[in-house]
FIKOLZA-1660 file (N, C-alpha, C; in steps of 0.1 Angstrom, whole numbers, plus 5000, padded with zeros to 4 digits):
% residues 81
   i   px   py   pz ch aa at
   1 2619 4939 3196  A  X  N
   1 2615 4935 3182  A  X CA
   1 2620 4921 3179  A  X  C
   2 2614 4911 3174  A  X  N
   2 2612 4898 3170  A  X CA
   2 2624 4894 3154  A  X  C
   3 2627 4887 3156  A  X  N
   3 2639 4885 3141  A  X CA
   3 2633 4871 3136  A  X  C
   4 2618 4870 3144  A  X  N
   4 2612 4860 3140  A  X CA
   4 2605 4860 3127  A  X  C
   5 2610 4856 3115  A  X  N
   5 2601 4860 3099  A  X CA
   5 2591 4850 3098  A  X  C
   6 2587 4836 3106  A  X  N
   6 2580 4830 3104  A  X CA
   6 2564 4836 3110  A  X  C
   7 2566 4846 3116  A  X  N
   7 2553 4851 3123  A  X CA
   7 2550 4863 3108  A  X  C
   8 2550 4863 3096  A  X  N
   8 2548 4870 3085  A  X CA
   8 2543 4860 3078  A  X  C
   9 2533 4861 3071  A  X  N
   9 2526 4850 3064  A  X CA
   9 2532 4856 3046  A  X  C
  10 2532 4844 3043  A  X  N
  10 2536 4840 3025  A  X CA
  10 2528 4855 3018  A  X  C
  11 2529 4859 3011  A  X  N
  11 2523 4868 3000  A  X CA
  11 2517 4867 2995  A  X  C
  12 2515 4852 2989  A  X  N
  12 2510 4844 2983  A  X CA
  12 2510 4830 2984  A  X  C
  13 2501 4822 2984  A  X  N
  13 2497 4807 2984  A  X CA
  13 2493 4803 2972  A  X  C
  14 2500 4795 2965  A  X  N
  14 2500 4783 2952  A  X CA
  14 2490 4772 2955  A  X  C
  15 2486 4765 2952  A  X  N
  15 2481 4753 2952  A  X CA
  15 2483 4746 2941  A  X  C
  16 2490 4734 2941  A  X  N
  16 2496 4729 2929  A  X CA
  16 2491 4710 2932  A  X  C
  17 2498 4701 2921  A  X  N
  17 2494 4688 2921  A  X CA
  17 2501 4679 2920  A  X  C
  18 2516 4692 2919  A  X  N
  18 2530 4680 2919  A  X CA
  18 2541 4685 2932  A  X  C
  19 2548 4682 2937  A  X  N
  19 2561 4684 2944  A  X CA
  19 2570 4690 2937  A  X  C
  20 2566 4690 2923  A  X  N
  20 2584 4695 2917  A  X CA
  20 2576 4710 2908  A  X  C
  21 2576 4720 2915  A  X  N
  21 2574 4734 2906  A  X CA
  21 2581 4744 2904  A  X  C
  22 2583 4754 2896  A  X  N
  22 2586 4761 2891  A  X CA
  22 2579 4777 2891  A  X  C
  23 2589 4789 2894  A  X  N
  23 2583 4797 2898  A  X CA
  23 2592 4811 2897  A  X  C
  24 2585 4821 2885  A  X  N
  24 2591 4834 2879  A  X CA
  24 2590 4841 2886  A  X  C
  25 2582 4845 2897  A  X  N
  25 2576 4857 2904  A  X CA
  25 2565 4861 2900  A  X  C
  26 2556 4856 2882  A  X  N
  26 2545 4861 2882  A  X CA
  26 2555 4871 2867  A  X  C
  27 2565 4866 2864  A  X  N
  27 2569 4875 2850  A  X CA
  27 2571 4888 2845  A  X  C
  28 2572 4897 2837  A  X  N
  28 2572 4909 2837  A  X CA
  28 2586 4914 2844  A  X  C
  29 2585 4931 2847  A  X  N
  29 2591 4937 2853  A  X CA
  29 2594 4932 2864  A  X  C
  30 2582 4928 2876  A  X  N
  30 2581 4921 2889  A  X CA
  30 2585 4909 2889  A  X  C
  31 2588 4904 2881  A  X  N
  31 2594 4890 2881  A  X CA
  31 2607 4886 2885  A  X  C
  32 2612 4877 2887  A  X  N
  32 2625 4871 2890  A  X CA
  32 2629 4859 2880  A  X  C
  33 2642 4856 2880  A  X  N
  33 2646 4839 2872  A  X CA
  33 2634 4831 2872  A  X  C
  34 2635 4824 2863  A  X  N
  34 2630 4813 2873  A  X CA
  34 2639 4803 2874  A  X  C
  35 2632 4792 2886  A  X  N
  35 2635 4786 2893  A  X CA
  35 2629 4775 2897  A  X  C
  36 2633 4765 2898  A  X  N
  36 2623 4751 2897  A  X CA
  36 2628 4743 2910  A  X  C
  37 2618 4743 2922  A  X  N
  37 2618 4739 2936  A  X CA
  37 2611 4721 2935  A  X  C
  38 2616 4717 2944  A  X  N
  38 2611 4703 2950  A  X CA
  38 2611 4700 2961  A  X  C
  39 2596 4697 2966  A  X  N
  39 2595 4702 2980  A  X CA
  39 2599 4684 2989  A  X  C
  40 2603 4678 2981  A  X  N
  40 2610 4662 2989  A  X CA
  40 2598 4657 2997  A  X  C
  41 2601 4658 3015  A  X  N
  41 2594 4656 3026  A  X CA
  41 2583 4661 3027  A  X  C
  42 2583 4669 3023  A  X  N
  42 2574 4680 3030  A  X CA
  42 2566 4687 3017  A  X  C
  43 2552 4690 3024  A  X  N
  43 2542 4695 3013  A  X CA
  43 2540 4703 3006  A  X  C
  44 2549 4717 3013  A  X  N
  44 2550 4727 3006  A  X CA
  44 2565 4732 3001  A  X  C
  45 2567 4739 2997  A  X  N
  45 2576 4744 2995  A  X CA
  45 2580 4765 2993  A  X  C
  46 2582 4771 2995  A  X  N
  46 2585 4786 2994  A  X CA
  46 2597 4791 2984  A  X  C
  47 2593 4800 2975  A  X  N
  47 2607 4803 2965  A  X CA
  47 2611 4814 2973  A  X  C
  48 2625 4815 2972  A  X  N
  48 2635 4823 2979  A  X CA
  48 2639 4836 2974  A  X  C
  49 2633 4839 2962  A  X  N
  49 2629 4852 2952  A  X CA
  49 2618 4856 2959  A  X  C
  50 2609 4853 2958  A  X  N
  50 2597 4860 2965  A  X CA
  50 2587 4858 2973  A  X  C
  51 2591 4847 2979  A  X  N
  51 2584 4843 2994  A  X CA
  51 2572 4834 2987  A  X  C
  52 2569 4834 2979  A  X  N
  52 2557 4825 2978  A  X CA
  52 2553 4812 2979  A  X  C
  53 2543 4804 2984  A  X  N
  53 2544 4795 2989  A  X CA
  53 2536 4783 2982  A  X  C
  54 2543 4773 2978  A  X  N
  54 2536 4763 2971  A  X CA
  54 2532 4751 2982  A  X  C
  55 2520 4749 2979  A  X  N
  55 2513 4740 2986  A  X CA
  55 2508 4725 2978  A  X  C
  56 2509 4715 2982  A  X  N
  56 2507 4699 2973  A  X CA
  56 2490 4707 2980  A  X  C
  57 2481 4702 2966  A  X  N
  57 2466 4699 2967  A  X CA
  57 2466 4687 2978  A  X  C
  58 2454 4686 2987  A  X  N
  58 2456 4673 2995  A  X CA
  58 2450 4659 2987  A  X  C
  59 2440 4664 2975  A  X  N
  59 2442 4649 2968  A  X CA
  59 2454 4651 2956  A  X  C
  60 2463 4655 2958  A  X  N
  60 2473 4654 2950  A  X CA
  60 2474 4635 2948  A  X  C
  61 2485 4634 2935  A  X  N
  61 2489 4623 2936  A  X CA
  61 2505 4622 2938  A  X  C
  62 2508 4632 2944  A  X  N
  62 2527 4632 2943  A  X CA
  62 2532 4629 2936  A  X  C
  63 2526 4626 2924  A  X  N
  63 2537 4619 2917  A  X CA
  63 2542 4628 2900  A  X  C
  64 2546 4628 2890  A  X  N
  64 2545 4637 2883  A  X CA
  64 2550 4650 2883  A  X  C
  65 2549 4658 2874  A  X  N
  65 2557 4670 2872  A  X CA
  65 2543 4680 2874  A  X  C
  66 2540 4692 2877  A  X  N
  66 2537 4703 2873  A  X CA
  66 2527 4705 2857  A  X  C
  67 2519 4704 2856  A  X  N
  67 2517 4707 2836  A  X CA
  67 2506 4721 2833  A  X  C
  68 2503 4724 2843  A  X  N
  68 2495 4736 2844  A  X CA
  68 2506 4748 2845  A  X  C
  69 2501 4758 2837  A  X  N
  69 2512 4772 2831  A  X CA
  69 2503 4786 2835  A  X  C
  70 2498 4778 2850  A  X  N
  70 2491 4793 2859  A  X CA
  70 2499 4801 2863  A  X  C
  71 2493 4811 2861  A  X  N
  71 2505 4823 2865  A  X CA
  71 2498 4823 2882  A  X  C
  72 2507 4827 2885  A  X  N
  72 2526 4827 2883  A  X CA
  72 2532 4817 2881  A  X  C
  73 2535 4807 2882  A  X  N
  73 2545 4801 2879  A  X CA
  73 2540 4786 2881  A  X  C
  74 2533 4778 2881  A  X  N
  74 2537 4765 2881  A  X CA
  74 2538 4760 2866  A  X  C
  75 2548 4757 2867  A  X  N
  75 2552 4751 2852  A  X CA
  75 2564 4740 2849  A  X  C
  76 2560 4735 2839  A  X  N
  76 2565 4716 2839  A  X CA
  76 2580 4722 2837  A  X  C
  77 2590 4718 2845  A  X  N
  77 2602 4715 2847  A  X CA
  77 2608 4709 2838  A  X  C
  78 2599 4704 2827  A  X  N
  78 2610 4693 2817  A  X CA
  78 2607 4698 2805  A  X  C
  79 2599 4708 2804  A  X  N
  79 2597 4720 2791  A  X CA
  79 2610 4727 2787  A  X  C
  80 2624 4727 2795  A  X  N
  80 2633 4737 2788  A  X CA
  80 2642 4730 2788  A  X  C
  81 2646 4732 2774  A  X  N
  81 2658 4726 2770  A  X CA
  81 2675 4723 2777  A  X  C
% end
């Protein structure tokens, strides 16, 4: 047996328009904190609560925050106080 986790695919795939998102689990009971990821390098990013996987759109423009409040979770980082 393999201790390989990368051969398990995400749960879920995001597609988003910024590098810097935010992510509850989807809220409710099933939800987790949230948590606000920046994916730096690299185009995607995965939250560590629930595996899900955020992906930069490919005509993204990298730049900017998040402003869409799709569930589950992409949501602007500079909304809380």
């Amino acid at each position: 047996m393999s201790n390989d986790t990368t051969a398990f695919p995400p749960p879920e795939v995001i597609v988003v328009r910024s590098k810097r998102v935010a992510c509850d689990g989807g809220g409710g009971a099933l939800g987790h904190p949230l948590v606000y990821m920046e994916m730096g390098d690299e185009d995607f990013v995965e939250c560590g609560y629930c595996d899900r996987r955020f992906e930069l759109a490919p005509d993204a423009d990298h730049h900017g925050h998040e402003t869409e409040f799709a569930d589950p979770a992409a949501n602007d980082p500079d909304s809380i106080d």
